[in-house]
N, C-alpha and C positions, 0 to 999 in steps of 0.2 A: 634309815635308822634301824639297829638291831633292837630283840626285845628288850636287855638288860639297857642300853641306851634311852629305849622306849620310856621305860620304868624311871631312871632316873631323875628323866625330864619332869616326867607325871610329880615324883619327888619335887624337887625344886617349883614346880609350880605352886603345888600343895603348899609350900614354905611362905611364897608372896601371897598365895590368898588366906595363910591364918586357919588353914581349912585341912584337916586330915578327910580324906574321902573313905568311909566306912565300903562306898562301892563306888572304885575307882574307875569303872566303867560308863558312870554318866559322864566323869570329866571327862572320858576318853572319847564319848559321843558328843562333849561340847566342843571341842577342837577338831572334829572332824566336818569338814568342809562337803560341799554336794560334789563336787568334779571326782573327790576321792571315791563316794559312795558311784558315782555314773563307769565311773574306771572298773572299776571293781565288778561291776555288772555287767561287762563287756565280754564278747565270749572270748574264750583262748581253747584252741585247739579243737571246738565242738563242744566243749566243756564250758557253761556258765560259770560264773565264781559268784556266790551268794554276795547281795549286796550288804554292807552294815547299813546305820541308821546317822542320815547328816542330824548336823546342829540346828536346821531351822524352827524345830518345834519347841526347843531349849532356846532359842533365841524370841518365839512370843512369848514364852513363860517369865522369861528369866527378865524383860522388858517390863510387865506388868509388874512383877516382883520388886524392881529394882523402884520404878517410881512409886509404888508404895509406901517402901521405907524412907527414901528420902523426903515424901509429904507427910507421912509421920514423923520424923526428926524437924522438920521445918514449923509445923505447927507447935511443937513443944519448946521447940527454942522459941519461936518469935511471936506470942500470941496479941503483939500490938501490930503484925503484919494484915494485910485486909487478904480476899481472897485472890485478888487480881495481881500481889505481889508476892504469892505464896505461889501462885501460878507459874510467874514467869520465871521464879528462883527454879522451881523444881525442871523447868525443860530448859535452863542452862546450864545445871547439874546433870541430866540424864541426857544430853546433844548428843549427838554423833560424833561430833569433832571431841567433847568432853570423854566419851566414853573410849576414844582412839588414844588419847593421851593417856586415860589409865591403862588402858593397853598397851603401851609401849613402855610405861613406869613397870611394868611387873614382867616386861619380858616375853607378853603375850604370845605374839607372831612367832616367834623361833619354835612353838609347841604345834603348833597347826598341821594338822594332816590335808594333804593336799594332793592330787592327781600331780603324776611327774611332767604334763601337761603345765599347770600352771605353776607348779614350781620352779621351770627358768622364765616364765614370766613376770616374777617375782610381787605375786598376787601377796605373800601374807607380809609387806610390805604396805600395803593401801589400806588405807583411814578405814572406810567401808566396811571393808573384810575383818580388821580389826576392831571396830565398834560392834559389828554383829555378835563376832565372838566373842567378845566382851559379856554382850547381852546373855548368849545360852552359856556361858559359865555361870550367870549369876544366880539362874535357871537352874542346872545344876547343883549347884551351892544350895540352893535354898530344896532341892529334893532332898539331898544327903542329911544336911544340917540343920534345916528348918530357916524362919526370919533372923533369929538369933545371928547363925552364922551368913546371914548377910549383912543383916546391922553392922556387927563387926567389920566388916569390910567395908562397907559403905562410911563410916564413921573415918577408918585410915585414909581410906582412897579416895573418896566421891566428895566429901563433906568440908567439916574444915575452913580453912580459909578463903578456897572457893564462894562460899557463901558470902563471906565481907564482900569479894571484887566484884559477885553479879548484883548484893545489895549496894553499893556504890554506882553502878551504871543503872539501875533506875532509879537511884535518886538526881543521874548525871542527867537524865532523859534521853540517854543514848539508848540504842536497840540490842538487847542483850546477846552478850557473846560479842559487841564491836566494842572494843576497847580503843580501836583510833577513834573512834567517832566520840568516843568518851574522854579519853586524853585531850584531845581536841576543844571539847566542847567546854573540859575542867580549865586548862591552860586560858583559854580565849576567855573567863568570866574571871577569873585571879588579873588579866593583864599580861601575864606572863608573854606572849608571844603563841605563835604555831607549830608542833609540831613536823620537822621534813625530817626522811628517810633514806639512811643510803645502806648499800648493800657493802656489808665489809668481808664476807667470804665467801664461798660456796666450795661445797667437798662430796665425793663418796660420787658410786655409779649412776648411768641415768635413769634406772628402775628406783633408787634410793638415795636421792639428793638430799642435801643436807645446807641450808642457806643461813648466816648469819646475818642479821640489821640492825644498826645501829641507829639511836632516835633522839633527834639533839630540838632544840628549839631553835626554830631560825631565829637568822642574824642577816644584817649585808653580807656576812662573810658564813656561809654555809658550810664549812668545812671548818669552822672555828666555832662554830654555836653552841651552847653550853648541852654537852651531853646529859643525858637525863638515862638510859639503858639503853643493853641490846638483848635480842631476842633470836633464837632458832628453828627454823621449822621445814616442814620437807618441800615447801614453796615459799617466794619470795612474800607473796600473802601472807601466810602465817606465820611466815617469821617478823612478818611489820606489826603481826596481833601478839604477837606473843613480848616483842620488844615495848609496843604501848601499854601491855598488860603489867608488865616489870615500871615500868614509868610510874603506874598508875598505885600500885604496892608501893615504890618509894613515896609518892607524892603524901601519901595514906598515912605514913610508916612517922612521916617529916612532919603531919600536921598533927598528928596526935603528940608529937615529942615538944610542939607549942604551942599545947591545951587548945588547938584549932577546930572548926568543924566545919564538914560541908554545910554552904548553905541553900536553903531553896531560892530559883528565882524568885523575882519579887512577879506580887500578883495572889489571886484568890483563885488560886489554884489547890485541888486536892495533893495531898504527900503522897507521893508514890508508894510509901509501905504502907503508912496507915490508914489512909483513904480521909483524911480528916481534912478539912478548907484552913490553908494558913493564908490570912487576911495580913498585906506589908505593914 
């Protein structure tokens, strides 16, 4: 990639994070990767080439920064949440798998500097690689810009309705971020039936797969069972989480439009947000 290329990439990213960089040099050190800085340090000719500076020290910063904000936004929205449900909201908002989806919503991967090494490797493709960087952007962001200009990002990208789906799965008592096990657990106390999963597509090379699933409720006849969604993901896994995750949005979507609501098991159990004993 040439400079003016360089530049306009830097552009465009700038655009999806909301963020002008006053010094567009930190974003340039969050996207850049250790293999690039290890290349770079390598000699040629007898000649060293000064190494630049990777992302990983913008990746603990920009980590602690990021849950932060979102336990500050989370306590202001829900101060009838206890601490054990404000907990588990905040590290299904800040996951790794979570922070790889914003990553791929704003185009992350294609900015990455990378050793030519692991550029046909097709490294800035993987979840990992892309949530890390994820993290020292946000690291970044909040050098240039302060909380402010992470709030604001984090309010577009991180926030949001994510918050209803992981408050849903612990009121489901499923294990947050599992959405089958939530779909599952929702369907099987409605009567509805179970949840099965079939694969309706798969596309693109095999550094960058791309799987589609579909997720019906079984029937005797599984290939007629009442479709419920499908979902995409770069494994047959995630795309079974991401098809349950859409199920579970519909399901959501369909009982609030019949003034319905989740209800807790029965028993004298505490509420998973609130921490309070509801007695059947």
């Amino acid at each position: 990639m040439n400079e003016p290329q360089a530049e306009s990439g830097i552009s465009e990213l700038e655009s999806a994070l909301g963020h002008g960089f006053a010094c567009p040099g930190l974003l340039r050190c969050a996207l850049t990767h250790r293999s690039l800085v290890h290349e770079l340090a390598q000699t040629d000719g007898g000649t060293q080439v000064a190494p630049t500076e990777d992302n990983e020290r913008l990746e603990f910063l920009g980590d602690a920064v990021l849950g932060l904000v979102v336990a500050e936004a989370l306590y202001a929205a829900h101060p009838e949440w206890h601490e054990g449900a404000l907990t588990r909201v905040r590290s299904g908002l800040v996951s790794r798998e979570r922070m790889a989806r914003v990553a791929e919503a704003i185009g992350l991967g294609r900015h990455l500097r990378l050793s030519r090494g692991e550029e046909r490797s097709g490294l800035r493709h993987k979840s990992t690689v892309l949530s890390n960087s994820m993290e020292a952007v946000m690291g970044a962001l909040y050098l240039d810009g302060g909380l402010d200009a992470v709030r604001a990002f984090a309010n577009r990208r991180v926030l949001g309705e994510t918050v209803d789906q992981l408050a849903l799965q612990l009121r489901s008592g499923a294990a947050m971020g599992n959405y089958k096990s939530a779909l599952q657990e929702r369907l099987q106390a409605s009567r509805a039936g179970s949840p099965v999963y079939r694969l309706k597509s798969e596309s693109g090379p095999d550094h960058h797969k791309r799987f589609m699933v579909e997720v019906r409720i079984k029937s005797n006849d599984p290939v007629h069972g009442q479709p419920l969604a499908r979902g995409t993901g770069r494994t047959k896994k995630l795309a079974e989480q991401d098809a349950a995750r859409r199920a579970l949005e519909a399901l959501v979507r369909t009982e609030a439009g019949n003034g319905g609501q989740v209800e807790s098991a029965p028993g004298a159990e505490p509420d998973a947000m609130t921490g309070e004993t509801q007695t059947p």
